[in-house]
C-alpha positions as CSV (number, residue, x, y, z in Angstrom):
1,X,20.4,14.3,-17.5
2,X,18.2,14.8,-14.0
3,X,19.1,13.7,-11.2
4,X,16.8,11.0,-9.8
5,X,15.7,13.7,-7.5
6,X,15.0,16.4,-9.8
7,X,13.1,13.6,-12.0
8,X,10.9,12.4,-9.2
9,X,10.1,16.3,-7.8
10,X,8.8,16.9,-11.8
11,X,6.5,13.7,-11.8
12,X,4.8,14.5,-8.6
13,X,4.5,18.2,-9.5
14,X,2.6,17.0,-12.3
15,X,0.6,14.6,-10.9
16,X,-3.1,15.7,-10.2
17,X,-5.7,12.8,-8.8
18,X,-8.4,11.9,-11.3
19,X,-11.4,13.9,-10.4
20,X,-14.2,11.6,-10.2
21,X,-15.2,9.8,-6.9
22,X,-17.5,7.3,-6.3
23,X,-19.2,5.8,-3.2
24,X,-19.1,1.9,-3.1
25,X,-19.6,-0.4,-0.4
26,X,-17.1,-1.8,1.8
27,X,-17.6,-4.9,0.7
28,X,-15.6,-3.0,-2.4
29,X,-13.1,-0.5,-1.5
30,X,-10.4,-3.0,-0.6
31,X,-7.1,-1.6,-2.2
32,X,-9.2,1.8,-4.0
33,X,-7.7,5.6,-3.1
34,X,-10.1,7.5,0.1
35,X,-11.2,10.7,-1.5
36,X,-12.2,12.6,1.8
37,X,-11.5,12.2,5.4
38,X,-14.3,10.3,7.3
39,X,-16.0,11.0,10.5
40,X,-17.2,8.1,12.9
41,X,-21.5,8.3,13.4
42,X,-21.0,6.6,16.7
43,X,-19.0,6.4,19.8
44,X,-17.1,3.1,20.1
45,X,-17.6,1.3,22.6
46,X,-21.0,3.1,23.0
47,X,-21.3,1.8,26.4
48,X,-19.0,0.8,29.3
49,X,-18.3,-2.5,28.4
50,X,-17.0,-5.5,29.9
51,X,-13.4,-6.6,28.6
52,X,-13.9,-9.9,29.6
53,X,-16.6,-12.8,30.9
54,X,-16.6,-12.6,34.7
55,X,-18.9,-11.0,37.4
56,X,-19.6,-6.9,37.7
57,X,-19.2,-5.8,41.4
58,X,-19.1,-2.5,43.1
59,X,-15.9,-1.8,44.8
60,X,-17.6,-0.7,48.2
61,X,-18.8,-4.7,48.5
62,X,-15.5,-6.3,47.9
63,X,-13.3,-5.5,50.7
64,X,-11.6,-8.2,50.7
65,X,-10.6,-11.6,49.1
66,X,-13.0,-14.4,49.2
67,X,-15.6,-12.2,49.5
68,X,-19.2,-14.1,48.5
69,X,-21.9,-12.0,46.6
70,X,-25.3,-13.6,45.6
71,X,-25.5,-13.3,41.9
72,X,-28.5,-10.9,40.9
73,X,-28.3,-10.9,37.0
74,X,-27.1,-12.4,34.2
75,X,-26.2,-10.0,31.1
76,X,-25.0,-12.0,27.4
77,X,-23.3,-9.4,25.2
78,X,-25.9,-7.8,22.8
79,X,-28.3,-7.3,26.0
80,X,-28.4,-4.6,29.0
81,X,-28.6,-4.9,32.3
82,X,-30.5,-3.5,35.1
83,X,-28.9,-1.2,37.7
84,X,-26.5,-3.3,39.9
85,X,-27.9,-3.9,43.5
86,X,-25.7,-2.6,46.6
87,X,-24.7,-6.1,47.8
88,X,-24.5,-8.2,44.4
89,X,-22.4,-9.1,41.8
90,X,-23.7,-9.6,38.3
91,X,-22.9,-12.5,36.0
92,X,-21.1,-10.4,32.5
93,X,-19.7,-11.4,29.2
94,X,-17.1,-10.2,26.7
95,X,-18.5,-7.1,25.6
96,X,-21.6,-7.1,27.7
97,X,-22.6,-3.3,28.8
98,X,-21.4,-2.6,32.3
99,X,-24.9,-2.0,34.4
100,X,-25.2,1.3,36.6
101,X,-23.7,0.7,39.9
102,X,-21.0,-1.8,39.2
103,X,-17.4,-0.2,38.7
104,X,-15.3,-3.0,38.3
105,X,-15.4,-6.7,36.5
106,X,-13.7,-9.6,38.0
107,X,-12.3,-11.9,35.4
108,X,-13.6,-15.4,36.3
109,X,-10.4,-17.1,36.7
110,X,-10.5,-15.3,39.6
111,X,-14.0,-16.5,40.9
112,X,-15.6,-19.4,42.2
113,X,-18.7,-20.9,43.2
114,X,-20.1,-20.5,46.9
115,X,-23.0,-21.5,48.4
116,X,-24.6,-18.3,48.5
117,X,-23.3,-16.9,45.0
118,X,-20.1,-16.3,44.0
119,X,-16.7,-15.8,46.1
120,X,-14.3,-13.4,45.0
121,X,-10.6,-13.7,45.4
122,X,-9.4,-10.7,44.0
123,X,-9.6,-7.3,45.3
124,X,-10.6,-5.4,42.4
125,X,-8.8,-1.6,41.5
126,X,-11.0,0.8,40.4
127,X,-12.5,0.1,36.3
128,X,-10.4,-3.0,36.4
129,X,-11.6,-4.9,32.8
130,X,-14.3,-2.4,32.0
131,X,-13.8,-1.0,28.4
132,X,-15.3,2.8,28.8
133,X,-17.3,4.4,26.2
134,X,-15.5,5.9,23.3
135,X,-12.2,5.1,24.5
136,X,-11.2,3.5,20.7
137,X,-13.6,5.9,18.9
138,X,-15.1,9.5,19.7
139,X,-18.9,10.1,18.0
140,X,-17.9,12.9,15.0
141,X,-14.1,12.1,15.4
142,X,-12.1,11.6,12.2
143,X,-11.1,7.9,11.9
144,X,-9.7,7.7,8.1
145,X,-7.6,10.5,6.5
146,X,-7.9,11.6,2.9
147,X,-5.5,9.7,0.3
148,X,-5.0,6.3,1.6
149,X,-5.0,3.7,0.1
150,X,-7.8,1.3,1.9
151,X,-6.7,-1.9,3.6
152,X,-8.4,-4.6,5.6
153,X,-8.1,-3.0,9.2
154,X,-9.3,0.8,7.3
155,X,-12.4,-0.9,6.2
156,X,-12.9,-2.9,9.5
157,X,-12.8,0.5,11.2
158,X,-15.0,2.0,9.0
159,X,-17.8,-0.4,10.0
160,X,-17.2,-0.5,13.5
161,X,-17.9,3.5,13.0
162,X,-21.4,2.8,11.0
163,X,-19.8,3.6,7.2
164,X,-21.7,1.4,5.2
165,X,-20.1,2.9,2.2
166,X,-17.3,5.3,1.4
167,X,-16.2,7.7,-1.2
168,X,-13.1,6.8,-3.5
169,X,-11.7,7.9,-6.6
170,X,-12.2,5.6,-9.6
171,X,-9.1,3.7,-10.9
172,X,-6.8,5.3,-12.8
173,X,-6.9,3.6,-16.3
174,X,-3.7,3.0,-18.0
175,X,-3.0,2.5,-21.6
176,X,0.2,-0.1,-22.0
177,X,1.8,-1.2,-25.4
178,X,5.4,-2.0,-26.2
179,X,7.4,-1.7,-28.9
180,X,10.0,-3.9,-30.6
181,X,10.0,-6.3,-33.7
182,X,11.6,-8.9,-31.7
183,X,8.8,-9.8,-29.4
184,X,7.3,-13.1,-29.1
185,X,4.2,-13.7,-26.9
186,X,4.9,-17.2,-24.5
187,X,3.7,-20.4,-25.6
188,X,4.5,-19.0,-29.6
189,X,7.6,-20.6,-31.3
190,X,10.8,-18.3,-30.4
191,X,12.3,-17.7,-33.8
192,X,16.3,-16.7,-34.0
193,X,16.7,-13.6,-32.6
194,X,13.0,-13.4,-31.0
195,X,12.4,-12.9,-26.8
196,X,9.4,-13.6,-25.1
197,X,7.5,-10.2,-24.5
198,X,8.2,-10.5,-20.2
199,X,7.2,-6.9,-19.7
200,X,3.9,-7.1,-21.2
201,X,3.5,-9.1,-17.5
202,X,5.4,-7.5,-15.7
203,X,4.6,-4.1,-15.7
204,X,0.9,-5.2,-16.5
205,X,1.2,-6.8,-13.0
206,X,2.9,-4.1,-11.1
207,X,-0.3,-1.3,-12.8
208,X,-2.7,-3.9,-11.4
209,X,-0.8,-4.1,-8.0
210,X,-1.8,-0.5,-7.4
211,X,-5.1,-0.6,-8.2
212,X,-4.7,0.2,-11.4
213,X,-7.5,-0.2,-14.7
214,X,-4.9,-1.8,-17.3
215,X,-6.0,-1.6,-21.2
216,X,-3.5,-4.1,-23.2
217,X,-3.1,-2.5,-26.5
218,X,-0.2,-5.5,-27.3
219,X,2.7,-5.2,-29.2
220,X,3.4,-2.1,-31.4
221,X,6.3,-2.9,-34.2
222,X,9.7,-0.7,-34.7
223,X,7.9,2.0,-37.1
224,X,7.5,5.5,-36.4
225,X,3.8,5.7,-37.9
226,X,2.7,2.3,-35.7
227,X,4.1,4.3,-33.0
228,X,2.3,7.6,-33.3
229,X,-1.4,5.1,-34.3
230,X,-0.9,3.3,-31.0
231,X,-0.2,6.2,-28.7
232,X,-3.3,8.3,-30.5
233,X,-5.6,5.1,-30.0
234,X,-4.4,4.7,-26.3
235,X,-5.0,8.4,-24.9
236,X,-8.5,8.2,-26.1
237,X,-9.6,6.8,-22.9
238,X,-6.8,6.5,-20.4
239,X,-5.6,8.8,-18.2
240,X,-1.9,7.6,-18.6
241,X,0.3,5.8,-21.6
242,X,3.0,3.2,-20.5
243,X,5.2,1.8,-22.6
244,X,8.7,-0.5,-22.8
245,X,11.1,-0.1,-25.4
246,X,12.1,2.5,-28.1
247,X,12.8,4.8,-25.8
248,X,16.5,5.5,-26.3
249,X,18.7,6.8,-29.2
250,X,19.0,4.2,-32.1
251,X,17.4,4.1,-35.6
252,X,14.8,1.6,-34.4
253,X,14.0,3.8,-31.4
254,X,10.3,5.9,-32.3
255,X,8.8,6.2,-29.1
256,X,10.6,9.5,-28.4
257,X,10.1,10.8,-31.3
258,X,6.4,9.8,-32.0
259,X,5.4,11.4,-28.3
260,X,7.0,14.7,-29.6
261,X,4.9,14.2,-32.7
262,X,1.7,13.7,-30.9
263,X,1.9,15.8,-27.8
264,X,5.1,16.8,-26.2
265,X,8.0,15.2,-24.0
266,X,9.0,17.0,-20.5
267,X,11.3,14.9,-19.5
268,X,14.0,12.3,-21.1
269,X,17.1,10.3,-19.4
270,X,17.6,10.2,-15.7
271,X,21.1,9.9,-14.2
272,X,19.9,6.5,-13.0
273,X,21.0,3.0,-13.2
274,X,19.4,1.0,-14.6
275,X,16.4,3.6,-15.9
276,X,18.5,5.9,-17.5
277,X,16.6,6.3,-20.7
278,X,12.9,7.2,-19.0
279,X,11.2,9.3,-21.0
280,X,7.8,11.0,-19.3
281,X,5.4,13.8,-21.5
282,X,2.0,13.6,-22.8
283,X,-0.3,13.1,-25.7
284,X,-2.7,15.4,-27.4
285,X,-6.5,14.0,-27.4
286,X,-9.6,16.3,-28.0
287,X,-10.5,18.3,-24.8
288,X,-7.4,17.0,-22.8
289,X,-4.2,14.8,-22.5
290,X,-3.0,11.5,-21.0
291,X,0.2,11.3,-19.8
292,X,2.6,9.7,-21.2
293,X,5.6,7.0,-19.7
294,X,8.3,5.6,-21.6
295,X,9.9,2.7,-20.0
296,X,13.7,0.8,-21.5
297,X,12.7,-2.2,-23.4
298,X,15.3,-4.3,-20.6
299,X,13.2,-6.3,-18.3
300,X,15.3,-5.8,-15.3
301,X,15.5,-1.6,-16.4
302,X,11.6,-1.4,-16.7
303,X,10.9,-2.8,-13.8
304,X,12.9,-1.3,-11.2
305,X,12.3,2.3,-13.2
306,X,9.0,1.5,-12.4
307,X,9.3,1.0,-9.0
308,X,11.4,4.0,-7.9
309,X,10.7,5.9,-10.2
310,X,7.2,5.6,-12.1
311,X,5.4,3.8,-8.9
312,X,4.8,7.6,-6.9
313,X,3.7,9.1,-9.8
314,X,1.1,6.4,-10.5
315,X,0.2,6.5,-6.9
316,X,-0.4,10.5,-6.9
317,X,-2.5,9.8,-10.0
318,X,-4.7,7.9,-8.1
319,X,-5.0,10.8,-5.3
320,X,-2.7,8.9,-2.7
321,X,-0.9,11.2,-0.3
322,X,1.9,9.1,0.9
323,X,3.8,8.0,-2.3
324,X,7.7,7.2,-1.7
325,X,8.8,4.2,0.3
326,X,10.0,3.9,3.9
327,X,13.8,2.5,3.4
328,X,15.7,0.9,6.2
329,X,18.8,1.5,7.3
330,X,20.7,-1.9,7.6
331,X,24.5,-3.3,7.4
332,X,25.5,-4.3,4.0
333,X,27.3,-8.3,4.2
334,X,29.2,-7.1,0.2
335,X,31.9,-5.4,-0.9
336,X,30.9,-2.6,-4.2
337,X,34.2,-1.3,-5.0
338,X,33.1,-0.1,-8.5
339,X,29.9,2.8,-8.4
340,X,28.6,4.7,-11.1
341,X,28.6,8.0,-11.8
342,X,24.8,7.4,-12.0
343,X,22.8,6.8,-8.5
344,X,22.3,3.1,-8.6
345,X,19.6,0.6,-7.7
346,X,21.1,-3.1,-7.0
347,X,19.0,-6.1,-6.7
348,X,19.7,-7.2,-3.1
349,X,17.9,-9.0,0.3
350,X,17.8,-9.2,3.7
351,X,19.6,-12.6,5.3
352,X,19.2,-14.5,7.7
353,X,22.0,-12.7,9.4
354,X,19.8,-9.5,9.6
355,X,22.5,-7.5,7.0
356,X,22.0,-6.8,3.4
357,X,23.4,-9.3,0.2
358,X,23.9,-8.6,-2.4
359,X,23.1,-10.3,-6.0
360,X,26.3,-11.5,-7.5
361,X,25.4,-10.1,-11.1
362,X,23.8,-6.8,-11.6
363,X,23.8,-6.7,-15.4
364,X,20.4,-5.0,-16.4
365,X,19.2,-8.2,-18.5
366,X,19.4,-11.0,-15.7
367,X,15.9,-11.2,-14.5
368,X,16.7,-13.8,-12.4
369,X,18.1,-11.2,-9.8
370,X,15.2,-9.7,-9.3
371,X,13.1,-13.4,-7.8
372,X,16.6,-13.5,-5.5
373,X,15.7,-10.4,-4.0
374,X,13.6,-8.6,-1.7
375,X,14.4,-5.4,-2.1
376,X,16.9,-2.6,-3.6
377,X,19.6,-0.9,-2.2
378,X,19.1,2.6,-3.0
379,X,23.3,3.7,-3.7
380,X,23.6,7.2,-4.6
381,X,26.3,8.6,-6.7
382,X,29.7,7.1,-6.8
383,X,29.1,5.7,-3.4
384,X,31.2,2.6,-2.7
385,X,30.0,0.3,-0.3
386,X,32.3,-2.1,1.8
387,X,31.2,-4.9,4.1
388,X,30.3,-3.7,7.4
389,X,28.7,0.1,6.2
390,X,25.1,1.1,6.6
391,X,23.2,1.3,3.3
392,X,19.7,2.0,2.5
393,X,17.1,-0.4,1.8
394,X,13.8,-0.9,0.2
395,X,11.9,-3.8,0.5
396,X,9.6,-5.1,-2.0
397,X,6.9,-5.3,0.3
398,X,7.0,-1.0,-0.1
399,X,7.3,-1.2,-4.0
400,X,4.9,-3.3,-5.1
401,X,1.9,-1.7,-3.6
């Protein structure tokens, strides 16, 4: 078996983005995969600008507190001023361009109305509230970096630079099917010795977290020739297969062996738990390949695989450069007297006490654990854990997107 190291350095040295890019609107790009770095068009502010609603005075006129200046202007944001008369103060707004002249703004809690303009009881310092030109953004400066996946305050920035549109890769699409007589869909009668199929949605959801393009081929019986029909059918057109279930060594196991049939397998079993069964290859299509994923059939094993494991390599598909999570280091509140051999992933969550708990039952079928928790405690090898040590700590918040 690999280590969960050596696994994770042969995914991403696989992993190439998919080539094609597109150029969509902003209104569009939320969550989509930055193909090239981006340049601001403009300087922001593009002026001096005021930093809050008040009066624009030159320093040489205010001397002292309680001051009185006649008012000579009045300048509404979106608008410009003239020059700033030697002797005068100038009525300004949030965001209003500072006019020639003036080298300070007094906020207008600080102001009041005289009977020849406006008193002043503040002695400014010098660009006191004045916002200077390109102090947040530099004309030509780069403002977004390659590979990131684009959020809210990305795209705000991109408009506030002029970017009516940027350049992305296009989703990666993902082929899914998974295996195993015994699956029943929900709302369908459970027969005896029937589940419901919970990782058609659950790994559906996780692809479609990361901005995945999922293609549900459903549910593929225990037979080696359904096996190889489904995984032909599914590279087609994706650029990656996933699957759950069949993946380990019994007689009703095909996945394995249909990938080696149809293309070939690079990797198989990780010294992880739970995901020790992972099997990662490809499948032959004419002109190319998709790659291939084999997840465990367990719920709770597919899903955290996924996560740790399978989540980086999707991301690097995509063309993102920052793939593996930031963990915490926090205090664990539970005993773990018992490790495996294996590097371990245990359902855990952050208290209220600011430490780490730990779910009481880590068997790899209770699904439950994983709504309890909000994150993973990353264990590595035969590494017990007693109350009071540090242990590392992934939130969900850094695996499920």
């Amino acid at each position: 078996m690999l280590t969960y190291e050596q696994a994770l350095e042969r995914l991403l040295a696989a992993a190439r983005p998919v080539e094609e890019i597109r150029y969509l609107p902003l209104t569009a790009v939320l969550g989509r995969v930055l193909a090239m770095p981006q340049r601001s068009i403009v300087s922001s502010p593009p002026l001096d600008n005021s930093a809050m609603d008040g009066y624009a005075v030159r320093l040489a006129d205010v001397s002292a507190a309680g001051t009185c200046l006649p008012v000579s202007q009045r300048i509404p944001a979106g608008s410009v001023g003239t020059p700033l008369a030697p002797g005068s103060a100038a009525r300004i707004f949030t965001g209003a361009p500072v006019p020639a002249g003036a080298d300070a703004v007094i906020m207008q809690e600080r102001c009041e109305h005289g009977p020849g303009g406006v008193v002043i009881n503040h002695v400014p310092r010098p660009g006191e509230n004045i916002r200077r030109a390109g102090e947040d953004i530099l004309a030509g400066a780069e403002i977004l970096a390659a590979g990131i996946r684009l959020r809210p305050q990305d795209i705000a920035l991109a408009a506030s630079a002029g970017l009516p549109e940027l350049p992305v890769f296009r989703r990666l699409r993902v082929g899914v099917f998974f295996t195993g007589d015994e699956l029943v869909q929900p709302g369908e009668p459970l027969p005896p010795g029937a589940i419901y199929n919970s990782n058609r949605y659950g790994l559906r959801a996780l692809l479609e977290g990361l901005g995945c393009e999922v293609r549900d081929l459903g549910t593929v019986p225990d037979d080696l020739d359904a096996t190889r029909a489904a995984l032909r059918k599914a590279a087609a057109d994706n650029d990656l297969i996933v699957t759950s279930g069949g993946v380990s060594v019994g007689e009703e196991d095909h996945v394995k062996p249909a990938v080696e049939a149809e293309g070939q397998v690079d990797l198989w079993q990780v010294a992880t738990k739970p995901g020790k069964p992972l099997t990662f290859g490809e499948v032959r299509r004419p002109g190319g390949k998709a790659w291939f994923i084999g997840l465990p059939g367990n719920p709770v094993s597919a899903l955290v695989t996924f996560m740790m494991t399978i989540r980086p390599f999707v991301l690097r598909l995509q063309g993102v450069e920052r793939v593996l999570p930031q963990a915490l280091t926090l205090r664990a509140e539970f005993d773990w007297t018992r490790p495996d051999a294996r590097r371990e992933f245990l359902r855990a969550r952050l208290g209220d006490s600011g430490g780490i708990e730990l779910f009481p039952d880590q068997g790899a079928g209770v699904q439950r654990s994983l709504v309890w928790s909000n994150g993973i405690v990353d264990n590595p090898p035969g590494q017990a854990i007693q109350r009071g040590d540090p242990v590392r700590f992934i939130p969900f918040a850094e695996l499920l997107s």
